[in-house]
Each structure stands twice: as structure tokens, then as C-alpha cells.
C-alpha positions as CSV (number, residue, x, y, z in Angstrom):
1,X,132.4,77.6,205.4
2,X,129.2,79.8,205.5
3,X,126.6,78.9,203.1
4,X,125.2,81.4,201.1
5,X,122.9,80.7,199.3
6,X,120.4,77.4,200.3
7,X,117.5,76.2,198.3
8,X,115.2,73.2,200.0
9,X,113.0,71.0,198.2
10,X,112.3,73.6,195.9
11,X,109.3,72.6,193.2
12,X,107.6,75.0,191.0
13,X,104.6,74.6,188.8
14,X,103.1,76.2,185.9
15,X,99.1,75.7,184.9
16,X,98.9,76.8,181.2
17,X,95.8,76.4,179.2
18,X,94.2,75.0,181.8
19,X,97.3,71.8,182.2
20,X,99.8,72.0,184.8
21,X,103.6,70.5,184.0
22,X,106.4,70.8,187.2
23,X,109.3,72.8,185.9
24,X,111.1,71.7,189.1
25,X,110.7,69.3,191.8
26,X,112.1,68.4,194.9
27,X,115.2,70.2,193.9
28,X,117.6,71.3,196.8
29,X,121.2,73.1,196.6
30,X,123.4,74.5,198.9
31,X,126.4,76.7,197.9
32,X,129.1,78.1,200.2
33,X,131.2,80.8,200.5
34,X,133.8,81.1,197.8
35,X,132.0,78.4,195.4
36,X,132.2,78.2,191.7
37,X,129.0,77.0,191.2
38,X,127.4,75.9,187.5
39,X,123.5,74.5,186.3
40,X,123.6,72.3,183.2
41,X,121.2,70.4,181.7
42,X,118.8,70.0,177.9
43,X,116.8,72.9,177.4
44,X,113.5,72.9,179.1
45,X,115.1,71.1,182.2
46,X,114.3,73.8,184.4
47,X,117.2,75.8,185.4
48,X,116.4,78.9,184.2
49,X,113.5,78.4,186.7
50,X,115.2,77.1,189.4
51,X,118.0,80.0,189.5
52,X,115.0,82.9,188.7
53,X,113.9,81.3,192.7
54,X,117.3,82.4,194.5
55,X,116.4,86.0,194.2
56,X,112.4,85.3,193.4
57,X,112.1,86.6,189.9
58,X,110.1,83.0,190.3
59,X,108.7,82.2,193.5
60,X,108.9,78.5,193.6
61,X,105.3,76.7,194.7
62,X,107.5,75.2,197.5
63,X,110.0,75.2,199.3
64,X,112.3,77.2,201.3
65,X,115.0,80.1,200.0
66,X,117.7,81.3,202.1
67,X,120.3,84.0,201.2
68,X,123.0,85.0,203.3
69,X,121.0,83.2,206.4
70,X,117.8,85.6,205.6
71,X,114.2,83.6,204.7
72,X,113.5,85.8,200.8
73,X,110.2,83.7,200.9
74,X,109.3,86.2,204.4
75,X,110.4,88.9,203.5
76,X,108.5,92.0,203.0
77,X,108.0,93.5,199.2
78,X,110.1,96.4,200.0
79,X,112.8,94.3,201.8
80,X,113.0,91.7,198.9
81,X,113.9,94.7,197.2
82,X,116.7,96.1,199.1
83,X,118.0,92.3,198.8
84,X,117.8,92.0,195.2
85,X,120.2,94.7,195.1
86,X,123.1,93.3,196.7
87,X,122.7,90.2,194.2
88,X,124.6,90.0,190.5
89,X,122.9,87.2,188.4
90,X,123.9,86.6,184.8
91,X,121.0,84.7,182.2
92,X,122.2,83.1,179.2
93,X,120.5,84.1,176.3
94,X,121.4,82.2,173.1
95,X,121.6,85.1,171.7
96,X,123.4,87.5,174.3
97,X,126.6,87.6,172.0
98,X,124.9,88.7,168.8
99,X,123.4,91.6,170.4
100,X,125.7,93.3,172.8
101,X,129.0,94.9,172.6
102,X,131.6,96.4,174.5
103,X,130.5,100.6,173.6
């Protein structure tokens, strides 16, 4: 099957008052075509961060992205734009339920 979406070795950090922390390291995940695919973990692990990279709401420190066999991490401003449109992401929000309805 054709992969779709492929993150390598994907680390991001943060510097905040004047510490840094890693939010993610060394993380790499490969989903194909057709796949049901799922990130769990406690809060804070990360994976909010780590999905923000596939379409760079979060550019990770390092790493490589690849969607649909296209480099995001090359691509142009306006190009990543044009992308960005063509991809559907859903956030939780542990509050999403509370403050949205169907009208």
C-alpha cells in the first residue's frame, strides 16, 4: 500500500523561561493508505505536538515530514498552504462536547 503520511525521527523542543523540556523525541510513524490510525497516551505526552507536525501547525526541531510523497518541511509558504487544504485534522478538546452543537 502507498504511505501517506511518514514522520522520521521527529523531536521537537520548547525553551520556556529560559529552560528547554523535549515534547517529542525520536518519534517516527508511518501510515498507509486506508489506515485507521489512533495517538494515546497521559496528558502532556506529546501528541498533540506530534500530530500539529504532519501538517506543521508545529514544525518539529527535527526530522523529516512527508505527505502524500511531498517533503512539507521544503515546501514553500504559499505551497504549505495549498497543502494544508487538502488535509482534515480533528483536535480533542476536553471540552469540544460542552460547547458545540449540531445548528
Amino acid at each position: 500500500m502507498a504511505k501517506i503520511i511518514e514522520l522520521k525521527n521527529i523531536s521537537k523542543t520548547f525553551v520556556q523561561d529560559g529552560k528547554t523540556f523535549k515534547a517529542v523525541e525520536d518519534a517516527s510513524v508511518s501510515i498507509e493508505k486506508g489506515d485507521i490510525f489512533g495517538i494515546i497516551g497521559f496528558s502532556g505526552a506529546g501528541k498533540s505536538t506530534l500530530v500539529r507536525t504532519i501538517n506543521l501547525l508545529g514544525r518539529p526541531t527535527s526530522g523529516s515530514v512527508t505527505v502524500k510523497g511531498k517533503d512539507f518541511l521544503s515546501l514553500s509558504a504559499k505551497d504549505l498552504r495549498e497543502e494544508r487544504k487538502k488535509i482534515g485534522m480533528i483536535f480533542q478538546h476536553f471540552n469540544l462536547m460542552k460547547s458545540r452543537n449540531v445548528f
